[in-house]
C-alpha positions as CSV (number, residue, x, y, z in Angstrom):
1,X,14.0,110.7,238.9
2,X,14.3,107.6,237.1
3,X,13.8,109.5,233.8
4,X,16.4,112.3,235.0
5,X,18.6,109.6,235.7
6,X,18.3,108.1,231.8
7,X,18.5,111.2,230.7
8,X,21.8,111.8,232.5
9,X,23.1,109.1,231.5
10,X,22.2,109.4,227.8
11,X,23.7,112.8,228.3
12,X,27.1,111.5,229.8
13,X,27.4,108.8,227.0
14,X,27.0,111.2,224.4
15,X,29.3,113.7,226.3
16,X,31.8,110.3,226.5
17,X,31.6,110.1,222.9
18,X,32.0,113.9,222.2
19,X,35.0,113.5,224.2
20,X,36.5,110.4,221.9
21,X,35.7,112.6,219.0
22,X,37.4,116.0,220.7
23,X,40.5,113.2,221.4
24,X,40.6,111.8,218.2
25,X,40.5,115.6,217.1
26,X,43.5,116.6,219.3
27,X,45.2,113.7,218.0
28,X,44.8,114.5,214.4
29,X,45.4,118.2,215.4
30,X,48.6,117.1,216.7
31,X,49.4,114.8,213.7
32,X,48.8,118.6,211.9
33,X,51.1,120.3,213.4
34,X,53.8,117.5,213.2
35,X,53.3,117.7,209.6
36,X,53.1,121.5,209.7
37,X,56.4,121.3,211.5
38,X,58.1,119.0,208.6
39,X,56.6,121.6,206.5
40,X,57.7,124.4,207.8
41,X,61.1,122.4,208.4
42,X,61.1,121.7,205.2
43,X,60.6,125.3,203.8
44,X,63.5,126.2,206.3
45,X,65.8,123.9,204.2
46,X,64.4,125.6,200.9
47,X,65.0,128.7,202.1
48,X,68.5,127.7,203.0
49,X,69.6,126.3,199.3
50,X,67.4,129.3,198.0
51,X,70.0,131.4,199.5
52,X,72.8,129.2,198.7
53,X,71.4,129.1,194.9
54,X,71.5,133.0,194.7
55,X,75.1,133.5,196.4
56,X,76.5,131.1,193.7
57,X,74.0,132.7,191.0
58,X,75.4,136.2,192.0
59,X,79.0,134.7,191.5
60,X,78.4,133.5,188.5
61,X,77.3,136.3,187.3
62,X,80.6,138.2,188.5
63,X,82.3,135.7,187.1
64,X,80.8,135.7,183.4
65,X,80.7,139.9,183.5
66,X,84.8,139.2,184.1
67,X,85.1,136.9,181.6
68,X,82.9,139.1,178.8
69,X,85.2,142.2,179.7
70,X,88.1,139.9,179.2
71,X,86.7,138.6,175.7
72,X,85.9,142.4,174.6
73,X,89.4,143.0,175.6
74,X,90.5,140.0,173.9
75,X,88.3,140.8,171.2
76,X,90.0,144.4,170.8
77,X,93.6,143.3,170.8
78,X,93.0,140.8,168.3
79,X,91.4,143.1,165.8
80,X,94.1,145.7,166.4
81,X,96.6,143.1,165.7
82,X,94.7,141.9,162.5
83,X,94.9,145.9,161.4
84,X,98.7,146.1,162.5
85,X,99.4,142.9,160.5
86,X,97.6,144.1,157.4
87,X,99.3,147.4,158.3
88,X,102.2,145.4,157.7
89,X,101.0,143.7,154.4
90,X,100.5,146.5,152.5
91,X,103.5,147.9,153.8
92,X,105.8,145.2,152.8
93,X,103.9,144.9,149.4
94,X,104.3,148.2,148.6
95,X,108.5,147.9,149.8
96,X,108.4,145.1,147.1
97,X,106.7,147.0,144.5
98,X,110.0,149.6,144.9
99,X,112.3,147.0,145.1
100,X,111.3,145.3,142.2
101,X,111.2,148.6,140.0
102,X,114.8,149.6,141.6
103,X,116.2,146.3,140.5
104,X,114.9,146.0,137.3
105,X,116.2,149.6,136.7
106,X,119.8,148.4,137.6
107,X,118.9,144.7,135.7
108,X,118.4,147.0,132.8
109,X,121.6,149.4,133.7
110,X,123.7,146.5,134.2
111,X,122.5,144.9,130.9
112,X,123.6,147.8,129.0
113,X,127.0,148.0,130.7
114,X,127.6,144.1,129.6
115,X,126.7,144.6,126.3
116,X,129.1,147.6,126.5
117,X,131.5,145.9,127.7
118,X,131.2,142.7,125.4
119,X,131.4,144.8,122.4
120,X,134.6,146.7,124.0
121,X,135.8,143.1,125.1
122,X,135.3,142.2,120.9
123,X,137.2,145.5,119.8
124,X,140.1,144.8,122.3
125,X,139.9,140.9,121.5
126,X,139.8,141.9,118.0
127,X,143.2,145.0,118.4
128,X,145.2,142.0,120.1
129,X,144.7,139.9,117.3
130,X,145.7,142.6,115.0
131,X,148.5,143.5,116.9
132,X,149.6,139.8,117.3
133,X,149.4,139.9,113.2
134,X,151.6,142.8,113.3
135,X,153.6,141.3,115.9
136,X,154.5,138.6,114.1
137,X,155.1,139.9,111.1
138,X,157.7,142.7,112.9
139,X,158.9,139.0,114.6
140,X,159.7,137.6,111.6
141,X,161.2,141.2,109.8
142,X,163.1,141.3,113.0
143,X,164.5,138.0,112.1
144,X,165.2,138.7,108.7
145,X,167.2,141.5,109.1
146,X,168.6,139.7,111.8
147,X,169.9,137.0,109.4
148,X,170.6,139.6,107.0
149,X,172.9,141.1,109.4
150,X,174.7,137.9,110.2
């Protein structure tokens, strides 16, 4: 019995030290799942500013397809302005092409009428000297036969 007893009792102290080792274990079991918690608390929070991410992603993708529609639009007026304008250019190049023809046609109309007139201005310049030669020789006939008649 003696023996039975030893043998119990080795059996109990190894069961007590089986029992330290199952508590030790539990213990880092528990200190497992307190981390697995913070994990998983953790992965919560990801999660979270995942979803936060992708709602301000999925905005700023509205936002940039908005703002490429308004640059195409942009984009559209501006070269249909720059065609207007050059629209314009030739336009008012052309315009000046007639105008300058047109006024060196009347340059060259009113050139001719000066010259007409200057040489019309001579002859008439040139009768009223003539007739002031005449003029005053009639003057002094006049007075002549004035005198003579006296």
């Amino acid at each position: 019995m003696e023996e039975i007893k030893g043998m119990l009792q080795v059996i109990i102290t190894k069961i007590d030290g089986v029992e330290k080792r199952l508590e030790r274990v539990e213990q880092r079991l528990d200190n497992v799942e307190k981390r697995l918690d913070m994990v998983e608390q953790r992965l919560d929070n990801l999660e979270q500013d995942v979803a936060i991410l992708k709602d301000r992603v999925d905005k700023l993708e509205d936002s940039v397809n908005k703002n490429a529609i308004l640059l195409e639009d942009t984009k559209r007026k501006v070269e249909l302005m720059a065609e207007i304008q050059q629209s314009y250019i030739d336009q008012n190049q052309r315009e000046h092409e007639q105008l300058k023809v047109l006024f060196n046609d009347k340059i060259e109309v009113v050139e001719t009428a000066v010259k007409s007139l200057a040489k019309d201005v001579k002859e008439i310049h040139s009768g009223i000297d003539t007739l002031a030669e005449i003029s005053g020789k009639h003057e002094f006939e006049i007075s002549r036969i004035r005198k003579l008649l006296v």
